[in-house]
N, CA, C and O of each residue as an XYZ file, in Angstrom:
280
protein
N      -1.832    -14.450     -7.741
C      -2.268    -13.106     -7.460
C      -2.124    -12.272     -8.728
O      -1.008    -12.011     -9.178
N      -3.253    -11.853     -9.307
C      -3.511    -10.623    -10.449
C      -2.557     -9.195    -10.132
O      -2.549     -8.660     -9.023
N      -2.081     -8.892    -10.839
C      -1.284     -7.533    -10.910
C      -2.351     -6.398    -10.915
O      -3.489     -6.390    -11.384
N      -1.481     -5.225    -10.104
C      -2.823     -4.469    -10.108
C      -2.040     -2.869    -10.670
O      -1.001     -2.329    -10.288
N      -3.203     -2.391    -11.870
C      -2.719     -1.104    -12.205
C      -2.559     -0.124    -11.691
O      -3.687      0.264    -11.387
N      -1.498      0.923    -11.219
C      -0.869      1.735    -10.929
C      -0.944      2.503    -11.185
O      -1.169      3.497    -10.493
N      -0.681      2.383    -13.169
C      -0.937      3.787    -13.468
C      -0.964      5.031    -13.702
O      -0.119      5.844    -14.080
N      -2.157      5.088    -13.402
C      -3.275      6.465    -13.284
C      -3.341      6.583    -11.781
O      -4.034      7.532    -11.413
N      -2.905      6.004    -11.006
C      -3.404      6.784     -9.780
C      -2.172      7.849     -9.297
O      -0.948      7.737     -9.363
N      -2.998      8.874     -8.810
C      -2.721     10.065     -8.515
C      -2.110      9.991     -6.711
O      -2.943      9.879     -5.812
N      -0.389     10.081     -6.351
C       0.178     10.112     -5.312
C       0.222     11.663     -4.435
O       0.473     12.789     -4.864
N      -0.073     11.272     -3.274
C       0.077     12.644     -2.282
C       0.918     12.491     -1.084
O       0.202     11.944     -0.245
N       1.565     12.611     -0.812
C       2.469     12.740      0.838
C       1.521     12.649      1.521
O       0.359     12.994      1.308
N       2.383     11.769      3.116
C       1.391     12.056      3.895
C       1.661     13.406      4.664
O       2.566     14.209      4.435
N       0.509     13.493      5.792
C       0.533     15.163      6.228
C       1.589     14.520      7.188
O       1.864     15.410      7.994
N       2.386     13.279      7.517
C       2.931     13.000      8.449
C       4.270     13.150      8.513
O       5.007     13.301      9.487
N       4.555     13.076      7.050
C       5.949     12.982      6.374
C       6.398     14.016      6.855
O       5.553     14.910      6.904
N       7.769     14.389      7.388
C       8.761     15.317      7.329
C       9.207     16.587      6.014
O       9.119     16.461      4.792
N       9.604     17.562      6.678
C      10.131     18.453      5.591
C      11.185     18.088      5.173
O      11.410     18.268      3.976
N      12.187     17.454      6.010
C      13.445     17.199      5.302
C      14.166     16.026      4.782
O      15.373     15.810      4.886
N      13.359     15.364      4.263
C      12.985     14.103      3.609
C      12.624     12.875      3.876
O      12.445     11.896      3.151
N      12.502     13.115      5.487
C      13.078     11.685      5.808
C      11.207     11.160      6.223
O      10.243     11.897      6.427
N      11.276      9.849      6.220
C      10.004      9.262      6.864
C       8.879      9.696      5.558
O       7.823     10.205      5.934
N       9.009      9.576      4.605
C       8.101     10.422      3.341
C       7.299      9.345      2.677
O       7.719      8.644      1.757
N       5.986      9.265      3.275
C       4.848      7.975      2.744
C       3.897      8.816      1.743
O       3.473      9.970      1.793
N       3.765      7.953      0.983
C       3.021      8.589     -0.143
C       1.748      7.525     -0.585
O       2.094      6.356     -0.755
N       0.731      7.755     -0.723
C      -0.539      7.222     -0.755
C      -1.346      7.776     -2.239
O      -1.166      8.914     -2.671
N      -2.119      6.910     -2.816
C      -2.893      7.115     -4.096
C      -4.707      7.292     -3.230
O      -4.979      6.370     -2.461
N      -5.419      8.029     -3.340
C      -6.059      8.220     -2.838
C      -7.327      7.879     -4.053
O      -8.493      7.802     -3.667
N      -7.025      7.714     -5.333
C      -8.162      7.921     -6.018
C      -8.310      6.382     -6.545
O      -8.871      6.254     -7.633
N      -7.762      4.944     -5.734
C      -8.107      3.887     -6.214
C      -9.150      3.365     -5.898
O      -9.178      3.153     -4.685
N     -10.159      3.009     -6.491
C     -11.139      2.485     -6.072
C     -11.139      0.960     -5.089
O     -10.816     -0.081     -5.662
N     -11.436      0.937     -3.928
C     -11.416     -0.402     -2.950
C     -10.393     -0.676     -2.264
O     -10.299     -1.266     -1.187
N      -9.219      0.010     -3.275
C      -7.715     -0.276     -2.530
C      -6.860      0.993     -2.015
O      -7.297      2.088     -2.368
N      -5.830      0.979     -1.316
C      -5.312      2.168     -0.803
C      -3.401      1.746     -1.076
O      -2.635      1.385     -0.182
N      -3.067      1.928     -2.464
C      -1.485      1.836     -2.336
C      -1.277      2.857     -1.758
O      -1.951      3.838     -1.444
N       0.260      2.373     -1.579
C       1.275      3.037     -0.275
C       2.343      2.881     -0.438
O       2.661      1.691     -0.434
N       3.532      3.930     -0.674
C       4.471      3.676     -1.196
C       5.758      4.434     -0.238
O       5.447      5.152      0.713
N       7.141      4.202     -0.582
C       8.017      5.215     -0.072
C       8.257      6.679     -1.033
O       8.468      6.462     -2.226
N       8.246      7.565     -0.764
C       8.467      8.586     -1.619
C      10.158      9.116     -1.971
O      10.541     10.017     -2.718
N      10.893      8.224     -1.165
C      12.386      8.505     -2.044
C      12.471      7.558     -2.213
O      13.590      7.125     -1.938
N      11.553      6.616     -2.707
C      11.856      5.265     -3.869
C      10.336      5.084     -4.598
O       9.476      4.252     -4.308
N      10.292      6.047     -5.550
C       8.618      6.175     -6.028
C       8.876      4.895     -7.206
O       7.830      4.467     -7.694
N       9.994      4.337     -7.636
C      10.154      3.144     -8.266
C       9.413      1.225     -7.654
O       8.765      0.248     -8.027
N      10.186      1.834     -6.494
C       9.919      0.542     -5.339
C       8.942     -0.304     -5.142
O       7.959     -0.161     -5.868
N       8.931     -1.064     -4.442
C       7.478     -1.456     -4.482
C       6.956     -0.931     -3.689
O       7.356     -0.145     -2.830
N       5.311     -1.621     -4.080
C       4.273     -0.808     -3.037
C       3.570     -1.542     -2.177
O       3.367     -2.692     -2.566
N       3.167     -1.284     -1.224
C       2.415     -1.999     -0.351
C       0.559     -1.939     -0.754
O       0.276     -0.827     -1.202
N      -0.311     -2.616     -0.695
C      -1.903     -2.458     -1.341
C      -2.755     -3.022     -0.438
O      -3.044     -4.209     -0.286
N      -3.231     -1.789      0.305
C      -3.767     -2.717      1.181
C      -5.705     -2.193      0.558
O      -6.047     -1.212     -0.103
N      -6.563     -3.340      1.136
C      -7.921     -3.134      0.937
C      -8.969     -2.252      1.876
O      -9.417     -2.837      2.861
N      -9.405     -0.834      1.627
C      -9.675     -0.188      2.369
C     -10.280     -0.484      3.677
O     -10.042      0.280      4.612
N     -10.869     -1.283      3.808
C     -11.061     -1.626      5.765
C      -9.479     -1.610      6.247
O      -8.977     -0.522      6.528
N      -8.757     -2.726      6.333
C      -7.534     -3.062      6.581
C      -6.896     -1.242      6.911
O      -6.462     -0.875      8.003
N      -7.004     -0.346      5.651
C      -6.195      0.584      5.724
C      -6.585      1.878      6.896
O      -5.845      2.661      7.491
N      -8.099      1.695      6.914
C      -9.234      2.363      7.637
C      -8.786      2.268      9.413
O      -8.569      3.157     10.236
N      -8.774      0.441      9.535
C      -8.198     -0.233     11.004
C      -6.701      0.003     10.957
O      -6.359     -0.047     12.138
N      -5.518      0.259     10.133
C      -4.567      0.689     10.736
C      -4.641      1.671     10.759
O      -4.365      1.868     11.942
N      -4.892      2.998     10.175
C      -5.006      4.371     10.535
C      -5.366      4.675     11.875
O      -4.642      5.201     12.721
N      -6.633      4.272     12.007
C      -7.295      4.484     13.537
C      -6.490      3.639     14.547
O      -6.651      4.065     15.690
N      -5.778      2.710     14.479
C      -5.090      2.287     15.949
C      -3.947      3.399     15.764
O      -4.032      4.282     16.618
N      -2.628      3.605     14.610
C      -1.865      4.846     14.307
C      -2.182      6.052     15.439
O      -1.651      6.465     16.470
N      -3.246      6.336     14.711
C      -3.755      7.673     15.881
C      -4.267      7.509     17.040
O      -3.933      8.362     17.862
N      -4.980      6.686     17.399
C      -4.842      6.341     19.078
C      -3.979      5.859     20.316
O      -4.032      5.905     21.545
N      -2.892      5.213     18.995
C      -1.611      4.553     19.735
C      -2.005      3.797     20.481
O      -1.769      3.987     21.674
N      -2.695      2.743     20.096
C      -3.240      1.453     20.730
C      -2.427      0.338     20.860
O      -2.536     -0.594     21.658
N      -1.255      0.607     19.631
C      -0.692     -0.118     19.586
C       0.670     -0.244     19.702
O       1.431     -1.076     19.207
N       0.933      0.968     20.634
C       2.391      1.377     21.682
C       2.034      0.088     22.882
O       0.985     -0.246     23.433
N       3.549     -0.456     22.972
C       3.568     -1.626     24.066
C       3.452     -2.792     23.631
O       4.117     -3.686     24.155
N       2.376     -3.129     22.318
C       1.958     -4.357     21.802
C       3.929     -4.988     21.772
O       4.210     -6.117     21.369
């Protein structure tokens, strides 16, 4: 597996994250094809990379909660 550059991409919180630190996901929004994903009180850490369908299909079950019970 090829290493993938980091970078330059530009991190944002999610709107989901908490004010008081806790639960704090942070996402690069300007990678082309891919969607890293990181913890934001470990911006060192690793990251998770997923390929935008993949990230597209977990978002949308997330918000429908399709996948409460599984």
């Amino acid at each position: 597996m090829r290493a993938i550059d980091l970078s330059n991409v530009t991190w944002r919180k999610s709107s989901y994250s908490n004010t008081s630190g806790g639960e704090c996901l942070e996402i690069a929004d300007n990678h082309p094809a891919l969607v890293p994903v990181r913890d934001s009180k470990n911006p060192t850490g690793p990251t998770l990379v997923f390929n935008a369908p993949a990230w597209g299909s977990f978002v949308t079950v997330v918000k429908d909660g399709s996948l409460s019970g599984a």
